[in-house]
C-alpha positions as CSV (number, residue, x, y, z in Angstrom):
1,X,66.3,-74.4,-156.1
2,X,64.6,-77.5,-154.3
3,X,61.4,-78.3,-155.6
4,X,58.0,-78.5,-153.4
5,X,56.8,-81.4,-151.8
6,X,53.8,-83.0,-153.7
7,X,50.9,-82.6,-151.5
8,X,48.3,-84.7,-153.4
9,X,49.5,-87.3,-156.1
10,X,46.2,-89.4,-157.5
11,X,47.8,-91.6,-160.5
12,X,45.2,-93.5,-162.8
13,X,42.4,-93.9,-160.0
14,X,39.4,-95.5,-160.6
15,X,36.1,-95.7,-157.7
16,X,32.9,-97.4,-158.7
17,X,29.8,-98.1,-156.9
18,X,28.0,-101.0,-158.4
19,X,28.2,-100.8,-161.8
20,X,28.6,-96.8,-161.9
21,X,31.8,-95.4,-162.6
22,X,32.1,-92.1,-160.0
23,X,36.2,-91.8,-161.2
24,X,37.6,-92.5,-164.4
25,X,41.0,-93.1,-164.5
26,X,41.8,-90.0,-162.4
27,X,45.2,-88.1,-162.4
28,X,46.0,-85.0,-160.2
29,X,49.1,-83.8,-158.2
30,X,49.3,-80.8,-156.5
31,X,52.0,-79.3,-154.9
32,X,52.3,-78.4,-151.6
33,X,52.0,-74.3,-151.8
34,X,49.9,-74.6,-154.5
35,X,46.7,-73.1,-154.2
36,X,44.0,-75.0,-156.5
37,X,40.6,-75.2,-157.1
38,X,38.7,-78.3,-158.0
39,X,35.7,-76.9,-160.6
40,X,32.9,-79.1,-161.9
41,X,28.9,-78.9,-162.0
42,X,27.1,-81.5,-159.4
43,X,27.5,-85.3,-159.9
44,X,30.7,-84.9,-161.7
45,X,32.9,-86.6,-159.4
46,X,34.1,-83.6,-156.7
47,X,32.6,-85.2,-153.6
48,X,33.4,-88.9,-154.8
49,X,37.7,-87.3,-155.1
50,X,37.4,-85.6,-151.5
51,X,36.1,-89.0,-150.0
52,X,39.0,-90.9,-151.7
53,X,41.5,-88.5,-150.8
54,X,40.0,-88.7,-146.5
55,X,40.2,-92.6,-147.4
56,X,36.8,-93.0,-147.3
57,X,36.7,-94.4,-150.2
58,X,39.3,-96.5,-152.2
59,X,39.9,-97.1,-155.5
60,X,40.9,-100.0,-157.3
61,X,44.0,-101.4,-157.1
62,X,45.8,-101.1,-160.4
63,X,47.0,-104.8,-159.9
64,X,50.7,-103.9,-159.5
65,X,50.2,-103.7,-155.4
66,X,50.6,-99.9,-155.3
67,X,48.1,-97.4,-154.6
68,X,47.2,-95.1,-156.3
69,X,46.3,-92.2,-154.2
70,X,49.4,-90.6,-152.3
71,X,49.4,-87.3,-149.8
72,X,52.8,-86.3,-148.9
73,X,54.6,-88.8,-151.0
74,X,52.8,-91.7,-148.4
75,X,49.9,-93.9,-149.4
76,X,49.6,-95.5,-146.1
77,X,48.9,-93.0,-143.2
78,X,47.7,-93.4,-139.6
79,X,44.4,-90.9,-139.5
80,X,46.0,-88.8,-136.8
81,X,49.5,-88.5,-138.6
82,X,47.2,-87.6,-142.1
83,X,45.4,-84.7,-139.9
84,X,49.0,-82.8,-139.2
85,X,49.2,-82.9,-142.8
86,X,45.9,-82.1,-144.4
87,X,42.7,-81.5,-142.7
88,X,39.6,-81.8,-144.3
89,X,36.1,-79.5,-144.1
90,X,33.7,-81.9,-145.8
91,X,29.8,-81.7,-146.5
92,X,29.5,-85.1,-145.0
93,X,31.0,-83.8,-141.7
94,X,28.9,-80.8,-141.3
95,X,25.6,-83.4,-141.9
96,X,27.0,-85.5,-139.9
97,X,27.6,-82.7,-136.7
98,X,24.0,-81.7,-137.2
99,X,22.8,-85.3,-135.6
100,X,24.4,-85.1,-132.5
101,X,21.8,-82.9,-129.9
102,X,23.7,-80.4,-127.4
103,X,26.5,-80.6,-129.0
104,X,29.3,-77.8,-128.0
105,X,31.7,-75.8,-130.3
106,X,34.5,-76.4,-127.9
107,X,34.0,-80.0,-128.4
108,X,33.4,-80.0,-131.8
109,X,37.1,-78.7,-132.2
110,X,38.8,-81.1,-129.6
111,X,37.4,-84.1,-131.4
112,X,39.8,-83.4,-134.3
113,X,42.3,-84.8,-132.3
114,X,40.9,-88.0,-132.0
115,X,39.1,-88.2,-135.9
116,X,35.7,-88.8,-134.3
117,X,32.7,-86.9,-134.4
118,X,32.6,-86.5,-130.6
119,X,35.0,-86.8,-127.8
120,X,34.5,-90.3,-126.2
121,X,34.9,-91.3,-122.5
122,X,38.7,-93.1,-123.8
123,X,39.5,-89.8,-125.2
124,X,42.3,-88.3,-123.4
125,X,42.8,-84.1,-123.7
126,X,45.3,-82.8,-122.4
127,X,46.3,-79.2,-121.4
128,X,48.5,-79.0,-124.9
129,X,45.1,-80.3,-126.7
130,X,43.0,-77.3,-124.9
131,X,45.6,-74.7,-125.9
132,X,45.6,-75.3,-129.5
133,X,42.0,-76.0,-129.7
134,X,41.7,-72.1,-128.3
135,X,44.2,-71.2,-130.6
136,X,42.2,-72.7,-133.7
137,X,39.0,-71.1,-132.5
138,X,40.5,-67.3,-132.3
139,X,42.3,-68.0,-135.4
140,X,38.6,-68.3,-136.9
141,X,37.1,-65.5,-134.8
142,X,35.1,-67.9,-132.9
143,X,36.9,-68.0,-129.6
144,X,33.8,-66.2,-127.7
145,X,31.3,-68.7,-128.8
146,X,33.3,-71.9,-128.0
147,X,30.7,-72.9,-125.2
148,X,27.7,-72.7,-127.7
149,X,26.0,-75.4,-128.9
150,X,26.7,-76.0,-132.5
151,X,22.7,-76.3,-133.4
152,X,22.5,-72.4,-132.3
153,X,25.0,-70.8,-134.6
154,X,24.3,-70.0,-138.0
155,X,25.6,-71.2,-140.8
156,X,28.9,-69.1,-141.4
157,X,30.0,-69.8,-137.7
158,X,29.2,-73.4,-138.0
159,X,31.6,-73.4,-141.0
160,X,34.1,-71.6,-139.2
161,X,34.2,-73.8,-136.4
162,X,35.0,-77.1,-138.6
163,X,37.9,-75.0,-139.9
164,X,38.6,-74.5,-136.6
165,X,38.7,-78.2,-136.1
166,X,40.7,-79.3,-139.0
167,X,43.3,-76.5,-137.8
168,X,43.9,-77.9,-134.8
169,X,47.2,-79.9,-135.7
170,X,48.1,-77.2,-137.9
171,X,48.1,-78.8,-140.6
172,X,49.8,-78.1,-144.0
173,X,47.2,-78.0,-146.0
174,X,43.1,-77.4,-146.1
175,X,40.9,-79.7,-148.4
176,X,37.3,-77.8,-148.5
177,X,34.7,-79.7,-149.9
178,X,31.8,-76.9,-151.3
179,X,33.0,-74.5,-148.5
180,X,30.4,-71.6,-149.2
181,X,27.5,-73.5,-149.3
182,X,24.2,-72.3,-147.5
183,X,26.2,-69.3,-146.9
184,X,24.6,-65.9,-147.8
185,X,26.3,-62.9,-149.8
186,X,27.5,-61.2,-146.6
187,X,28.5,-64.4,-144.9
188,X,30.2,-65.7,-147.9
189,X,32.7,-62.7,-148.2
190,X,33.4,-62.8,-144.7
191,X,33.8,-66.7,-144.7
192,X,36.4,-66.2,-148.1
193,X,38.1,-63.2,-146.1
194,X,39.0,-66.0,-143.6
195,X,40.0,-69.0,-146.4
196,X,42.0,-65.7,-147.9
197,X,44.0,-65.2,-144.3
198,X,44.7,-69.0,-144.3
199,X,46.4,-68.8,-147.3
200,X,48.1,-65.5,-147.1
201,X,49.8,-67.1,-144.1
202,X,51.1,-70.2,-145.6
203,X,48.4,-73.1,-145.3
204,X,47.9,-74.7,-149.2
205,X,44.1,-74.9,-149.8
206,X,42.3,-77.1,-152.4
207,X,38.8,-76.0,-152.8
208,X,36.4,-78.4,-154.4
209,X,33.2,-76.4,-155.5
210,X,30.6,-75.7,-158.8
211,X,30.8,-72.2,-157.8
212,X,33.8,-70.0,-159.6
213,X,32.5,-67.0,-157.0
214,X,34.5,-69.0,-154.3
215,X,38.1,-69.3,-156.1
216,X,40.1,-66.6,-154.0
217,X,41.9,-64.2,-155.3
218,X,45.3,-66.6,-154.2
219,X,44.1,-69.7,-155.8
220,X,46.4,-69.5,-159.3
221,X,45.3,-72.9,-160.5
222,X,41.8,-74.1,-161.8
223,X,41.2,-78.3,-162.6
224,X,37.8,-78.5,-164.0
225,X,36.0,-82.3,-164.2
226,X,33.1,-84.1,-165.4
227,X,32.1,-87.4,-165.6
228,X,34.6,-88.6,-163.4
229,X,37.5,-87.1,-165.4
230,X,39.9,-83.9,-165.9
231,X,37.8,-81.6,-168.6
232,X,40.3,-78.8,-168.1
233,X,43.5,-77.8,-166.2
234,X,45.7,-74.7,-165.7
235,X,46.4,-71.3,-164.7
236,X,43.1,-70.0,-163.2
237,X,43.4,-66.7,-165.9
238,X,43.2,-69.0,-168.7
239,X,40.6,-71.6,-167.8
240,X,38.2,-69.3,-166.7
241,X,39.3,-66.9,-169.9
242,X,38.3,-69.4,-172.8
243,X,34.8,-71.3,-173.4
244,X,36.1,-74.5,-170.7
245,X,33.3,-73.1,-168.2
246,X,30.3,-73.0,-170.9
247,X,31.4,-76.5,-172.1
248,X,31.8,-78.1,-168.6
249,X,27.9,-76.7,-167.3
250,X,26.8,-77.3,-171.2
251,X,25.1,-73.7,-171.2
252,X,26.8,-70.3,-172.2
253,X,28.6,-68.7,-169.8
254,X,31.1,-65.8,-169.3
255,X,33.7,-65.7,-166.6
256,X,34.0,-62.0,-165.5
257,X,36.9,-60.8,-163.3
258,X,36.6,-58.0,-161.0
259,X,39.6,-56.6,-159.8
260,X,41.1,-60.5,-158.6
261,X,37.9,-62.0,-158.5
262,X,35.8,-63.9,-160.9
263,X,31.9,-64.1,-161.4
264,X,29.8,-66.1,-164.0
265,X,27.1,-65.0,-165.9
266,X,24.8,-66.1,-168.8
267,X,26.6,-65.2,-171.9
């Protein structure tokens, strides 16, 4: 049997800003089909990986000329060929979308063709471009609203829409950087049902979050880091099963599983 592609391959990297060390000699692959979640409480490193990974970060160069970060087997990618690949729902993108005034969900979604935050007077779209774009929005229920301004919807549909937007190449895989947050109980489950679909149908998701609520029922694998570092990595039953989670938040906690689902509480 052939093996899977390796989706994400970080080998011994390192970022630091200033004299702070945000990754410590980091190591992570992930296969492509594999479905993983990226644990850790806040300032442990999660948002400094998914900003490496989008290459908006780098990290140091080992010295022997190679890099280490690879998607796909490449280290070197064109943006657009990276976005048929992996696309990325990122904090920094929804702040970033909450800038621009009158800004429309139809154009929120088209600008993932071009990896800019707004389409641009050189940007070409095409018929092909329009089709997908309507494609990705009723894949995420949102077809009906795609002439709202983005400032109107709340935050579940906002959320939705930049799905929407990293869908639009159909790319292989999801990267969501703390997918759920600002999201109520209702909207959560809803938002998951959707991640849950996505997956179900063959796209590989990574999920980067402090919140075991939002590891799906599909995600098998759990990497857990802290200080810039892998604190714990396996099979999602029996990293949540043991005392990793009350070590990696330093307070006692119990993972409880619900059917497929896991909760924390205060042990």
């Amino acid at each position: 049997m052939d093996q899977p592609a390796i989706l994400l391959d970080i080998d011994h990297a390192t970022v630091l800003r200033g004299d702070r060390t945000l990754l410590a000699d980091f190591s992570l692959r992930v296969a492509d089909g594999e479905h993983t979640a990226i644990l850790g409480p806040n300032g442990s490193g999660k948002s400094t990986l998914v900003r490496m990974i989008e290459r908006r970060l780098y990290p140091l160069s080992p010295g022997d000329g190679r890099d280490p970060v690879r998607v796909f087997g490449r280290a070197r990618w064109d943006v657009t060929e990276l976005r048929r690949l992996i696309g990325v729902v990122s904090a920094e993108l929804r702040r970033d979308l909450e800038t621009v005034e009158g800004l429309r969900v139809r154009e929120v979604v088209l600008s993932g063709f071009f990896a800019s935050l707004v389409l641009g007077l050189d940007h070409d779209v095409t018929h092909d471009m329009q089709q997908a774009a309507n494609r990705a929005l009723e894949r995420m229920g949102m077809l009906a609203l795609a002439d709202r301004e983005v400032a109107t919807l709340s935050t579940g549909e906002a959320r939705r829409v930049l799905i929407a937007r990293a869908l639009v190449y159909q790319p292989r895989a999801l990267l969501l950087d703390e997918p759920c947050t600002g999201l109520d109980l209702s909207a959560r489950r809803e938002f998951l049902g959707h991640l849950r679909e996505l997956a179900q149908g063959g796209t590989t998701l990574v999920v980067v979050t402090h919140h075991i609520e939002e590891i799906i029922p599909e995600i098998g694998r759990v990497v857990m880091i802290r200080d810039g570092k892998v604190f714990a990595d396996g099979p999602k039953a029996e990293i949540l099963g043991g005392d990793a989670l009350s070590r990696l938040f330093d307070m006692p906690l119990l993972a409880q599983r619900n059917e497929a689902w896991y909760s924390a509480r205060v042990a």
